[in-house]
N, C-alpha and C positions, 0 to 999 in steps of 0.2 A: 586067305582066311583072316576075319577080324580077332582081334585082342583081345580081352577084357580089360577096362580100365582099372588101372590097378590104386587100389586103397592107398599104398607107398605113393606120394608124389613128392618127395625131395629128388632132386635132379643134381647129380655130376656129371662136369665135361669134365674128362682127363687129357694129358697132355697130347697124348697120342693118337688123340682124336675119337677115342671109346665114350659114349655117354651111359650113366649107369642111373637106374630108376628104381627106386626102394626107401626105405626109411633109414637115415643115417640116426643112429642109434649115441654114438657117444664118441667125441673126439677128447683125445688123450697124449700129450708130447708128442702131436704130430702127427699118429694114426685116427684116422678116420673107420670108423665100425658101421657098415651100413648092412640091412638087412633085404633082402632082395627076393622075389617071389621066383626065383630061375635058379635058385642054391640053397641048398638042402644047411649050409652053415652061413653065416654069416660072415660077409668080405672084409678085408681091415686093409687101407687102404692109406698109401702116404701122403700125407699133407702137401707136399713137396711136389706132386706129380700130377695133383687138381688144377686144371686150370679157370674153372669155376664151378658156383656151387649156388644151387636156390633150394629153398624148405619154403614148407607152408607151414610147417608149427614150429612154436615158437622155443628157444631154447635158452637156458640160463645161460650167461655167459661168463666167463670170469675169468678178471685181466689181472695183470703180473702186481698192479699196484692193488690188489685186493678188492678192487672196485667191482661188484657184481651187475648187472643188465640182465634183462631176461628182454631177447631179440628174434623177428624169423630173421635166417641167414640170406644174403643176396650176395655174389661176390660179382663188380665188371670181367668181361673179358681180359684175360691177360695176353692174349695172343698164343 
């Protein structure tokens, strides 16, 4: 059976080798909020446990020395 492509296209690989496809919604001290068309809530998910991460829209960013960015996210492989 085919898919529907889905309107979500931020992409996580987790460490454990799970890939998750939906819209990461808001990261926050480390949790990651991503909204997914396969769960009925949305997943909150540890920073710590991503092993990479792409978006196609783009997201404010904002670093510890107050310095703001608005970026799409791309993170290397970390293995």
């Amino acid at each position: 059976a085919l898919l529907p492509v889905l309107a979500q296209s931020d992409t996580l690989w987790m460490s454990n080798g799970d890939m998750i496809v939906g819209e990461l919604k808001e990261m926050t001290r480390g949790v990651m909020v991503v909204e997914t068309d396969y769960s009925d809530s949305d997943l909150k998910l540890e920073w710590s446990k991503v092993r990479k991460v792409r978006t196609s829209s783009q997201y404010l960013v904002s670093f510890v020395s107050e310095e703001n960015r608005t970026a799409r996210l791309y993170s290397p492989d970390t293995g």
